[in-house]
DOVEX-683905 format. One line per 3 residues: their letters; for each residue x, y, z of N, C-alpha, C, CB. Coordinates in steps of 0.02 Angstrom, whole numbers. Glycine has a CB too. Layout:
N
a	X,Y,Z,X,Y,Z,X,Y,Z,X,Y,Z  ...
***
This chain:
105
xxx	-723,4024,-1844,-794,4033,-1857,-809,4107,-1865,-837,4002,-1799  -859,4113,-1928,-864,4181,-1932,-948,4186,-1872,-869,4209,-2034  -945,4246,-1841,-1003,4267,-1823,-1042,4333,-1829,-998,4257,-1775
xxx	-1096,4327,-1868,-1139,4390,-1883,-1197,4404,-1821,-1179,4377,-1959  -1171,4473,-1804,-1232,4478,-1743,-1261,4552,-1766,-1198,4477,-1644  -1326,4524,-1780,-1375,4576,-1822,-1427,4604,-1751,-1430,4524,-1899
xxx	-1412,4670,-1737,-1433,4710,-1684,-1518,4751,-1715,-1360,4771,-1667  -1569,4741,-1664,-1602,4765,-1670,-1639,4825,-1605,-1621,4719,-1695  -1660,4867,-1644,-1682,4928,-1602,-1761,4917,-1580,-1672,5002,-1648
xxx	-1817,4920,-1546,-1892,4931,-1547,-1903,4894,-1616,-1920,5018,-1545  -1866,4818,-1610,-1909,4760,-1679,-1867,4803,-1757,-2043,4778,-1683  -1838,4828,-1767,-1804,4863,-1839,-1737,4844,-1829,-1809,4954,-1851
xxx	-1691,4812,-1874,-1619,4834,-1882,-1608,4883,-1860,-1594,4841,-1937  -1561,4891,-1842,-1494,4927,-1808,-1434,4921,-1822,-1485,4916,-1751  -1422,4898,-1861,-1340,4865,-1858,-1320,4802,-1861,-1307,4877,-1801
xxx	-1231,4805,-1855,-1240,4723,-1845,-1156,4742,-1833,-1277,4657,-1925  -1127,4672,-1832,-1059,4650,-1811,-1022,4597,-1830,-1059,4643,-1757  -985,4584,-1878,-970,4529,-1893,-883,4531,-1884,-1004,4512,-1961
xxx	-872,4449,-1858,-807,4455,-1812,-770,4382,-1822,-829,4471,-1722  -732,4374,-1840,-681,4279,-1829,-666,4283,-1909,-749,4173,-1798  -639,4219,-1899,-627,4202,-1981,-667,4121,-1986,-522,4198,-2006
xxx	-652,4107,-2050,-715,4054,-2050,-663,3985,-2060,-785,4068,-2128  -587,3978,-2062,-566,3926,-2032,-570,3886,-2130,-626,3896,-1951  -623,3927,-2157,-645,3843,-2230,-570,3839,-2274,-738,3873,-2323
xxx	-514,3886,-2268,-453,3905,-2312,-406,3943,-2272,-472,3948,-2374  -345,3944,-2293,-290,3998,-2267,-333,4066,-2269,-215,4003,-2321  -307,4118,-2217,-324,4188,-2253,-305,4210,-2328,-291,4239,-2213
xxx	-350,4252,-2339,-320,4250,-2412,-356,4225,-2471,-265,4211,-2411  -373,4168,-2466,-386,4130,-2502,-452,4087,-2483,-331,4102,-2509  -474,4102,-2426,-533,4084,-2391,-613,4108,-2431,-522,4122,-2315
xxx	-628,4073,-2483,-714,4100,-2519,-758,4119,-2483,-759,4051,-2554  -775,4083,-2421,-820,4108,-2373,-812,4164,-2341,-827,4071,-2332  -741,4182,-2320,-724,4247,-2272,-733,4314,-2339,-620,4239,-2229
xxx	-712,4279,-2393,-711,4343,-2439,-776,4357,-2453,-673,4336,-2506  -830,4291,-2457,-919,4303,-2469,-939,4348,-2429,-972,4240,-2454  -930,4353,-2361,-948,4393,-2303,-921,4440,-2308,-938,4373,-2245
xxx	-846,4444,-2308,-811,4524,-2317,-858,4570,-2358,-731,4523,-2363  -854,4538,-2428,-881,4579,-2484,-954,4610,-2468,-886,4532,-2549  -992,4554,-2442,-1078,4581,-2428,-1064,4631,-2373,-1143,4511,-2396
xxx	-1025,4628,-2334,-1027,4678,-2258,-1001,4724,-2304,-974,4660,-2175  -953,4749,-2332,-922,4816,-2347,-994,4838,-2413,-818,4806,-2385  -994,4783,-2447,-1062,4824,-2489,-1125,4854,-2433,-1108,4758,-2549
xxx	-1145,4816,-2396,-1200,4867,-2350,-1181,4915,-2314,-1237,4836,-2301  -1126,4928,-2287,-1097,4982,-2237,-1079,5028,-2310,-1016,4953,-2173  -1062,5017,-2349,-1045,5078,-2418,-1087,5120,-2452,-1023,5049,-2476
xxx	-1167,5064,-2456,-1216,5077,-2489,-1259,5128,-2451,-1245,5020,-2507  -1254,5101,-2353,-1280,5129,-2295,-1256,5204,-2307,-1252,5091,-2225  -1178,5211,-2316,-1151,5271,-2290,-1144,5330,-2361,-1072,5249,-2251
xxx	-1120,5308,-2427,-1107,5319,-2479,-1168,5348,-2519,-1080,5267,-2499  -1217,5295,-2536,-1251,5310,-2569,-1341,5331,-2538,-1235,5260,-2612  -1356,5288,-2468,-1405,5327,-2448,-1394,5389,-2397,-1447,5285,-2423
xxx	-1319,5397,-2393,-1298,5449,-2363,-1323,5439,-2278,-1327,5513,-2404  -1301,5397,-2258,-1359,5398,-2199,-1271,5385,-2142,-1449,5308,-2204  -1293,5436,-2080,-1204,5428,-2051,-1194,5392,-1999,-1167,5493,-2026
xxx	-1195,5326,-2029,-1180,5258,-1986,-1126,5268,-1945,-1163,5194,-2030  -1106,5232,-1885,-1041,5217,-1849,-1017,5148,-1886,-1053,5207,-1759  -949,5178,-1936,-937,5105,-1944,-879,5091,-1919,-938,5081,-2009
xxx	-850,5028,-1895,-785,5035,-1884,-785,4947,-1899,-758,5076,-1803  -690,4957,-1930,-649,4894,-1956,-620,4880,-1899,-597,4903,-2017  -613,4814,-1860,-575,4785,-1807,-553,4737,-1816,-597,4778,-1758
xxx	-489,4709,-1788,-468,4657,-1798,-498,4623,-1857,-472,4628,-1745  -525,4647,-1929,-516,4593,-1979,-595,4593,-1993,-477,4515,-1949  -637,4629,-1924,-714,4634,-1937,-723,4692,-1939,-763,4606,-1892
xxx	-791,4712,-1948,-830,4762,-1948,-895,4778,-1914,-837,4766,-1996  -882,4830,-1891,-960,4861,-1821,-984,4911,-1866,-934,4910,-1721  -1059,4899,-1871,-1098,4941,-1913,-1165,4954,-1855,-1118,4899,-1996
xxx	-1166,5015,-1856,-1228,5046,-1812,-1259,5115,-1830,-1206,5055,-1739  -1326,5105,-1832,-1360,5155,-1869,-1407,5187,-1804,-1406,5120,-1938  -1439,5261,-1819,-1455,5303,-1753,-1523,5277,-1781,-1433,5399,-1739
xxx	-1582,5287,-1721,-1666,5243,-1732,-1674,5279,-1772,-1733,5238,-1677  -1663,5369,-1794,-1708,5403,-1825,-1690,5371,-1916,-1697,5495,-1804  -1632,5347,-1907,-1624,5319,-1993,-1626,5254,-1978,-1549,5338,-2044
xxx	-1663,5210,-1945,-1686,5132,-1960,-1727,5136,-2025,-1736,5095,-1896  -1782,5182,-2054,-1820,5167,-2099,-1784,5157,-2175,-1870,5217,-2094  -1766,5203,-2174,-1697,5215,-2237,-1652,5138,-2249,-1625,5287,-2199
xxx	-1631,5108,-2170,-1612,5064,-2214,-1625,4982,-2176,-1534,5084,-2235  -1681,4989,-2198,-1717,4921,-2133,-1733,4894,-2215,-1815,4944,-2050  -1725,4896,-2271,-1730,4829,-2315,-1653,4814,-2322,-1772,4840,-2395
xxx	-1605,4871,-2316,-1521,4844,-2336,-1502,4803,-2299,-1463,4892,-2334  -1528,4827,-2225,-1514,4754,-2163,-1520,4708,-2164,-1537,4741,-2114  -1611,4719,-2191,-1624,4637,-2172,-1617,4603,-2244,-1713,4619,-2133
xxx	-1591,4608,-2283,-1579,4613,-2353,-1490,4577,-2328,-1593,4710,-2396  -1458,4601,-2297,-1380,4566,-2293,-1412,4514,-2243,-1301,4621,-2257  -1440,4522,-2188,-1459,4463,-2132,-1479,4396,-2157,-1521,4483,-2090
xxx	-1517,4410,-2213,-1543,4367,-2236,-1469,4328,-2307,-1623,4404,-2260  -1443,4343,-2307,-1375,4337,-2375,-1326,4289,-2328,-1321,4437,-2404  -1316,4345,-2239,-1275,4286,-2196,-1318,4230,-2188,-1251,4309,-2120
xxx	-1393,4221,-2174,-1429,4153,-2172,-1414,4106,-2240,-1513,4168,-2166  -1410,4117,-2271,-1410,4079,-2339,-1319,4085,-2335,-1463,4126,-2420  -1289,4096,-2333,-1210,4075,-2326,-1197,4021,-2258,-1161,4154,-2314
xxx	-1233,4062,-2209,-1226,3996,-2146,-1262,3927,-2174,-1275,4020,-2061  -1323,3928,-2201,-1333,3866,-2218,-1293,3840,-2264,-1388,3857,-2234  -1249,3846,-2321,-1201,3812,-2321,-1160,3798,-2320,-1196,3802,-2331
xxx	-1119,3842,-2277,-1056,3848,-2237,-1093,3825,-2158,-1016,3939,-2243  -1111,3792,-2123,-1155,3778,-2045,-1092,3770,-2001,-1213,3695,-2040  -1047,3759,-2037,-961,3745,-1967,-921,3809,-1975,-883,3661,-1994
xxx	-945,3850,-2023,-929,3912,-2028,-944,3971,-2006,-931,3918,-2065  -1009,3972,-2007,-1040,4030,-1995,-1105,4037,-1956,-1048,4054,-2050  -1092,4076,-1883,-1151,4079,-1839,-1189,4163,-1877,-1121,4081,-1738
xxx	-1253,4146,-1860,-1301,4208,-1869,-1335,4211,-1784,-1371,4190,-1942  -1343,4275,-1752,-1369,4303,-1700,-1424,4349,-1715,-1322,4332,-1667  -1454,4354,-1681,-1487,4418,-1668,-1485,4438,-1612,-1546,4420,-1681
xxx	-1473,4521,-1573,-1460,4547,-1521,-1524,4617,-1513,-1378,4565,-1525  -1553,4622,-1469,-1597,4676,-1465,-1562,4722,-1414,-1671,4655,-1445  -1549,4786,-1438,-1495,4845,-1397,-1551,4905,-1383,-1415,4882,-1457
***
C-alpha cells in the first residue's frame, strides 16, 4: 500500500511523505507506483528547481519526505494542494492501493 501523508502547518501545506509500494504489479512495472513516483518528483522539482524555494527533500527506502519552512508555505500552497488533490483522485481508483492522510505538525 502506497501512503501519502500531506503535513500541514497553522491550516497551509507543509509538506508531505509518501512511503510503501502499491502491491497493483511487480516493481518495475507497477502504473500506480510509477503515477505517484512521477507526481511526487514533479512537485519536489518544481518546489525546489523552478520556484527556487529550499525544501528538505529526501529519497528513502523507495519514498520521498518533502518539507517546506512556514515562511515559503505561500509560494507553494497551490503546488501542494494541487498534488494532494492528484493522490485523492489516484486513491479513488486505486482504494486497495492507496491511503491519503493529513497530519498537522
Amino acid at each position: 500500500m502506497i501512503r501519502a501523508e500531506f503535513f500541514r502547518k497553522a491550516g497551509r501545506p507543509s509538506g508531505f511523505r509518501i512511503s510503501g509500494h502499491s502491491g497493483a504489479s511487480e516493481a518495475g512495472t507497477d502504473i500506480v507506483c510509477a503515477a505517484v513516483s512521477s507526481a511526487a518528483y514533479l512537485t519536489a522539482n518544481t518546489i525546489t528547481d523552478v520556484l527556487g524555494v529550499p525544501a528538505d527533500v529526501r529519497t528513502e527506502d523507495g519514498g520521498m519526505l518533502l518539507k517546506i519552512r512556514a515562511e515559503d508555505a505561500a509560494s507553494c500552497d497551490v503546488l501542494l494542494r494541487g498534488f494532494r488533490l492528484h493522490m485523492t483522485a489516484l486513491k479513488e481508483q486505486y482504494p486497495q492501493n492507496i491511503t491519503v492522510t493529513d497530519t498537522e505538525v
